[in-house]
N, C-alpha and C positions, 0 to 999 in steps of 0.2 A: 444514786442508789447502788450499791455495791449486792450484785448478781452475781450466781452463776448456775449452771445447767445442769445435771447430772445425768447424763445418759450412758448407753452400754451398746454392746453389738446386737445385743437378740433380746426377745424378753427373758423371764426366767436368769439374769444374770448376777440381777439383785440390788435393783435398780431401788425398790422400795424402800427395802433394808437400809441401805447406805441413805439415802435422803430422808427419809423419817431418822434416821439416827441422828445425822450431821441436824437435824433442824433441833432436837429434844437435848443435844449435847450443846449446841451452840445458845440454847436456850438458857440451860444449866449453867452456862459461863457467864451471862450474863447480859447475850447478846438479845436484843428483840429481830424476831425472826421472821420474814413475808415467805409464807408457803404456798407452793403453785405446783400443776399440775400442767404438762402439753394433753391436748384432746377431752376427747368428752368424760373420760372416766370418771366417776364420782366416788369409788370405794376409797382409794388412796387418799385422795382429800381430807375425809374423813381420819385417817390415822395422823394425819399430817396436821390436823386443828388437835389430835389431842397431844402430838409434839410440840406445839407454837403458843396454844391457847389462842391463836385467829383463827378465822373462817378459812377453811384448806379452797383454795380460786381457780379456776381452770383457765388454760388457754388454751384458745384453740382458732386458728384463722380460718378452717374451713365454714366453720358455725358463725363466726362473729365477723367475717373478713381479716384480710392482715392488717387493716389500715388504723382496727378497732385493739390488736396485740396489747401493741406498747403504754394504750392509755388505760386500757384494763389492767393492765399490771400495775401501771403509775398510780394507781386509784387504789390497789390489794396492798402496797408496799409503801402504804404512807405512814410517816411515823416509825419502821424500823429501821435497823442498822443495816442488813444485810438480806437476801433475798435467796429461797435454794428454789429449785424449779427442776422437779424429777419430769424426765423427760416418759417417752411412749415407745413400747416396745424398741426395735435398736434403732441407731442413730437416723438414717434417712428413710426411717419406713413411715411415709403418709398416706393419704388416702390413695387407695386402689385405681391403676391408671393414669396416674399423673406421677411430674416428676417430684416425688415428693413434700407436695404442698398437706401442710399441717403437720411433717416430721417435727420429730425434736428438733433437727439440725435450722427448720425453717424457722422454727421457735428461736433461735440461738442465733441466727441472724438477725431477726429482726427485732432482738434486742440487746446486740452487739455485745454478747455474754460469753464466756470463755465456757468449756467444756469439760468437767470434771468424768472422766472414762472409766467405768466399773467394768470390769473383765472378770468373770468364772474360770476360776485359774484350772480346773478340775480339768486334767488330763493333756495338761499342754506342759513344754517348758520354755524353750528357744523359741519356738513356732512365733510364742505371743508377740512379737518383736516383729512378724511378718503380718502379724493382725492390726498391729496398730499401726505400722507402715503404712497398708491399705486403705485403714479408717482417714488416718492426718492427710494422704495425699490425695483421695477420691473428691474433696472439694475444700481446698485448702482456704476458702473464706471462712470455715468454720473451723474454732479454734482450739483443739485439745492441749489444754493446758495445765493434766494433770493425770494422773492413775490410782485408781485403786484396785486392787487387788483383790478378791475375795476365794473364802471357799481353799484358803493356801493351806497345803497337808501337814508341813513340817517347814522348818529353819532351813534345810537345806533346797526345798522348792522354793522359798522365798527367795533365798541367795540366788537361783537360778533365773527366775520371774525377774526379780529386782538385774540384773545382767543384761535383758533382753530388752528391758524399758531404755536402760543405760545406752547400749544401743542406737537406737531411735531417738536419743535425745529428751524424752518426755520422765519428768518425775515423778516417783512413786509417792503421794502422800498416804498413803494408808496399808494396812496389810490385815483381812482381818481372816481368822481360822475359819476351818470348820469347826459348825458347831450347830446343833436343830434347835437350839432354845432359841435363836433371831427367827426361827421363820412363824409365819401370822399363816392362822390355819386358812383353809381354801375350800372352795365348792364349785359348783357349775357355770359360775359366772365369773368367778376370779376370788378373790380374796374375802372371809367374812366380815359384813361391815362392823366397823369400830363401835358403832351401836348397839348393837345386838352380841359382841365379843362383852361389852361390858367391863366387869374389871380385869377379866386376863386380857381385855387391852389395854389397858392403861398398864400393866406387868409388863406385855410385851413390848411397848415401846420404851417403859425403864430398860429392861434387859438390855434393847437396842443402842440406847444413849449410853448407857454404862460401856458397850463395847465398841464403839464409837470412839468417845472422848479417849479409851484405852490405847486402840488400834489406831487411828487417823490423827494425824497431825494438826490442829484445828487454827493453829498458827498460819501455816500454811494454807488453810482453805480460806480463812479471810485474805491472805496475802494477793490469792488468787483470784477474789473475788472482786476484790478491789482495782482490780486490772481492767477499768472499762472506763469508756465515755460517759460523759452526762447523756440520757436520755432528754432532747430538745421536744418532747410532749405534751400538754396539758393531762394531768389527770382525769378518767372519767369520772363525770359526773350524775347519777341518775338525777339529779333534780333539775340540770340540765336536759333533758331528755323526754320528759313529762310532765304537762301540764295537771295540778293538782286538782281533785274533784271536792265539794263541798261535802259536809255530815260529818266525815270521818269513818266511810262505812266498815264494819267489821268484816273483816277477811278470812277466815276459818283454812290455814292452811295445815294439812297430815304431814304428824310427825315421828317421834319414837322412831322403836326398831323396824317396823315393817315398812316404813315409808324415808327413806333418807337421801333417796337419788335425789335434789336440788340445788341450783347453782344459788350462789348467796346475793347474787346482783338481782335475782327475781322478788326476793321480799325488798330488798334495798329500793326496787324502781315501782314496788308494791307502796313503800310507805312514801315518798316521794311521790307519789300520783295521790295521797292525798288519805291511803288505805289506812284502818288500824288493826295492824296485821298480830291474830293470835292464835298459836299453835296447838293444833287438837293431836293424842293420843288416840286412833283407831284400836289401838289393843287393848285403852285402861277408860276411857275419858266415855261417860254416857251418854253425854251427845253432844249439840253444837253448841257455843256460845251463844252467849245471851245478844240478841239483835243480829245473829249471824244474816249477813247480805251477800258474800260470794263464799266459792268453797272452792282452792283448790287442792287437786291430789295428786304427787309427785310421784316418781318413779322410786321403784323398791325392791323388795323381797314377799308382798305376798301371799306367794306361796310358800313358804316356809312358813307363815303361819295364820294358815286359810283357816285353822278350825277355833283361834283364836281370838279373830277378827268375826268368824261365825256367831262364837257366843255371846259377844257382845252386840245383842238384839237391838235396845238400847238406840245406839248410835246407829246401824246399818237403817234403823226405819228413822231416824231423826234426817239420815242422808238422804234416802228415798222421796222422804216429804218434800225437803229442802229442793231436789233437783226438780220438784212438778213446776216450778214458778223460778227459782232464783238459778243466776250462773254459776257454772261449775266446768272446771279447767281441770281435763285428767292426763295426765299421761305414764301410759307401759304400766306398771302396778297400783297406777291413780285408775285405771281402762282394767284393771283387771276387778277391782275392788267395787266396779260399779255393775257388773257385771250382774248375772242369775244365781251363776253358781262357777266357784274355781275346784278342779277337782273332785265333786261331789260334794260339795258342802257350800250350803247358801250364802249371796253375797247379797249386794244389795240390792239388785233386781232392778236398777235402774234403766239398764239395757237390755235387750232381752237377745241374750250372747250367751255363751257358755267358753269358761276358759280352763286351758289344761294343760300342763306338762309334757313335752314335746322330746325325742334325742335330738332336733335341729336347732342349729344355735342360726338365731338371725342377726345379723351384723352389718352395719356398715352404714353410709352417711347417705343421706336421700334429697335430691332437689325437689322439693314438692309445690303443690302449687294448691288455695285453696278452693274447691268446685263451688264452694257455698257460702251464702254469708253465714255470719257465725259471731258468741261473744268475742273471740278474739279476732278476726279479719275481716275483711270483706272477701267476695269471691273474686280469684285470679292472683289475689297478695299470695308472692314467690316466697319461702323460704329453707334456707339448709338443716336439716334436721338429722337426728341417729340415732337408727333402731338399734339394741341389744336386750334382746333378751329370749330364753327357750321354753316359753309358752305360747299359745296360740289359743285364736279366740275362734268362736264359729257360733254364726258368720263373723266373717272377718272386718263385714264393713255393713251402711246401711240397714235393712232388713225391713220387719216387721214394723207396725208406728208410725211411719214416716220419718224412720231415719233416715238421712243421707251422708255418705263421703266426708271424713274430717279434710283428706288430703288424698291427692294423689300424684304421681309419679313414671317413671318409666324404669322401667326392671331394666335387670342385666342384659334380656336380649330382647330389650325395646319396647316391648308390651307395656301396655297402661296397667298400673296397680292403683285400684284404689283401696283405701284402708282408713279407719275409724266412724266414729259414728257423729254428726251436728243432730241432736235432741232435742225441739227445743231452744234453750239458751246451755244445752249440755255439750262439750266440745271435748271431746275423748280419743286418744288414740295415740297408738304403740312410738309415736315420733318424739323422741326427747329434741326441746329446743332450746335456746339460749336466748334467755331475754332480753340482755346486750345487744342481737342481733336486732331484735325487733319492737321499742320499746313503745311503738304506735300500738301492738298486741297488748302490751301489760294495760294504756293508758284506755283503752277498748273497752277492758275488763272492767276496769277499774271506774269507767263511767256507767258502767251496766249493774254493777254492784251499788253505785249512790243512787240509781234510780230505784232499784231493791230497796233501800234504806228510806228513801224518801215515801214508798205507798208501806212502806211497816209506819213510819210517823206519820202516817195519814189517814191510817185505821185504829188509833189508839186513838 
């Protein structure tokens, strides 16, 4: 499979830009395209399925382990020509503490992929030449084996740029202006999802491809691409992975704009365990499917439209009813939407929490462990998890009912956190996880939902 990586020094240097274009131009020429993502982000994915037309896939070794990388990719880039994998923030920034594990740069190793290097040319000339110096000799097993340029002011900053690469030996494939029409609008969490942008996202990544295909050399990027080993892996396979359950219980998982945080390997290890996985509209859809047996609700946006998700009565009490008896899998705006009330306006009340819009942005990856049995674990099952997101629930965990601790953890200086709520057969909280990682959880579920289905065909 002909890979490569695209990373940059820092965020913000236009790492998106450039890899949603390469993928929607490459698409355009003729190529079939595997789009990937380093870490947990789930916004970019989304722009990167409406460049590719596949599922936008994430990698990420801190969630999935490294040992799980290459065969999750091998699985996302079956069937195409070529493979782009926008990297995470700059080149060797992984999780916090460590020497980089789950950078881009550990992602590029460990799928022996060459390094396509975006630099924000904005306010450098010569310098740049001492940037990439840095970058190519700071761990020379990773391999930048190409430039683009962004953000260049004029013909003669190019000539300059293009000088300093010369330099350093590394070739310029690309050069693209300033210009605001490439940039995808943005909010509190990063970028607006491609869902809810709607058609000026599908304009904005035309725009992108068209300037692209213009400015970058696409010749040159498969050349570059091509420049790898065979990957000696098997493919993953979720049906590998999970033992199928009988009935074919119906899965009711939230979708549309307010709900888009999901990896695509979790309905994949959904249907493969046996689920018949259909996707409900919280903002349009008035309640659950017919025979609905589990429900899960993924991470989102929410809040951004808590009073639209309000008025559709409809479905929040069809959810309500559904959670008294049957399983239900939330997490972060799946944990908000089950809630009392987000914001001042009514959710589903399943919880009795209250969630609200916070200035603190919560971040970062969590070893947790579960206190309690649950539809997805037993108690004590370990796993990597990652909060993001600037609301907050109160209480945060437990409470009233007999809830207890979805999960918990030890904070930054050591202290035990516990956080979310086990209701029940209700398993809610703020920890996004990767099904990859854990497909005993999905297959959990998944038998907890055919016994759902089986006392519904047992009272008709």
């Amino acid at each position: 499979m002909n890979r490569l990586v695209v990373a940059a020094p820092a965020s913000g240097s236009g790492k998106t830009t450039v890899a949603t274009g390469l993928m929607a131009a490459l698409r355009r020429a003729g190529d079939r395209v595997a789009p990937f993502k380093v870490g947990p982000d789930y916004i970019d994915p989304g722009y990167h399925g409406l460049a590719t037309g596949r599922p936008g896939r994430n990698l990420d070794p801190v969630m999935v382990g490294e040992h799980r990388v290459a065969s999750l990719f091998a699985h996302g880039a079956r069937g195409c020509d070529l493979a782009v994998v926008e990297g995470v923030m700059g080149l060797f920034d992984g999780r916090v503490d460590t020497e980089g594990v789950g950078s881009t740069a550990h992602v590029a190793k460990l799928l022996s992929a060459p390094v396509l290097f975006v630099v924000d040319a904005r306010g450098q000339s010569r310098s740049l030449a001492a940037l990439l110096h840095g970058f190519r000799g700071y761990d020379p097993t990773v391999r930048l084996g190409g430039v683009v340029l962004n953000q260049v002011g004029s013909e003669r900053h190019e000539h300059v740029l293009r000088g300093a690469c010369a330099e350093v030996g590394l070739e310029v494939l690309g050069v693209l202006p300033r210009d605001d029409r490439f940039r995808l609008p943005s909010r509190h969490l990063g970028l607006v999802t491609a869902a809810e942008h709607g058609q000026a996202a599908l304009d904005a990544v035309d725009a992108i491809a068209s300037a692209v295909a213009e400015h970058v050399d696409l010749d040159a990027v498969r050349r570059l691409a091509a420049q790898v080993p065979a990957l000696a892996v098997p493919a993953w396979d979720p049906a590998a992975e999970v033992e199928p359950v009988g009935g074919a219980p119906v899965v009711a998982v939230a979708g549309g704009a307010a709900f888009t945080f999901g990896y695509a390997e979790h309905v994949e290890l959904l249907r493969a365990a046996g689920a018949d996985v259909v996707v409900v509209d919280p903002l349009r859809d008035p309640g659950l499917p017919d025979g609905t047996a589990g429900l899960v609700l993924p991470g989102g946006f929410p809040e951004q439209h808590a009073h639209e998700l309000s008025a559709n009565t409809g479905l929040r009490a069809a959810v309500a009813a559904f959670a008294r008896t049957g399983p239900v899998h939330a997490e972060c705006g799946g944990l908000l939407y089950l809630a009392r009330e987000l914001d001042g306006v009514p959710m589903c009340g399943v919880l009795d929490a209250v969630g609200s819009m916070t200035p603190k942005l919560t971040l970062g990856y969590r070893d947790a462990v579960a206190p309690a049995d649950s539809v997805l674990a037993v108690a004590g099952t370990r796993i990597t998890g990652h909060e993001f997101h600037r609301t907050a629930l109160s209480p945060p965990c437990g409470g009233p009912g007999g809830a207890r601790p979805a999960w918990q953890w030890r904070g930054h200086d050591q202290r035990p956190v516990a956080e979310g709520f086990v209701l029940d057969r209700v398993h809610a909280s703020y920890l996004h996880t990767h099904p990859a990682s854990a497909p005993g959880a999905v297959a959990r579920f998944a038998r907890a939902c055919a016994g759902t289905s089986a006392r519904h065909e047992a009272t008709r």
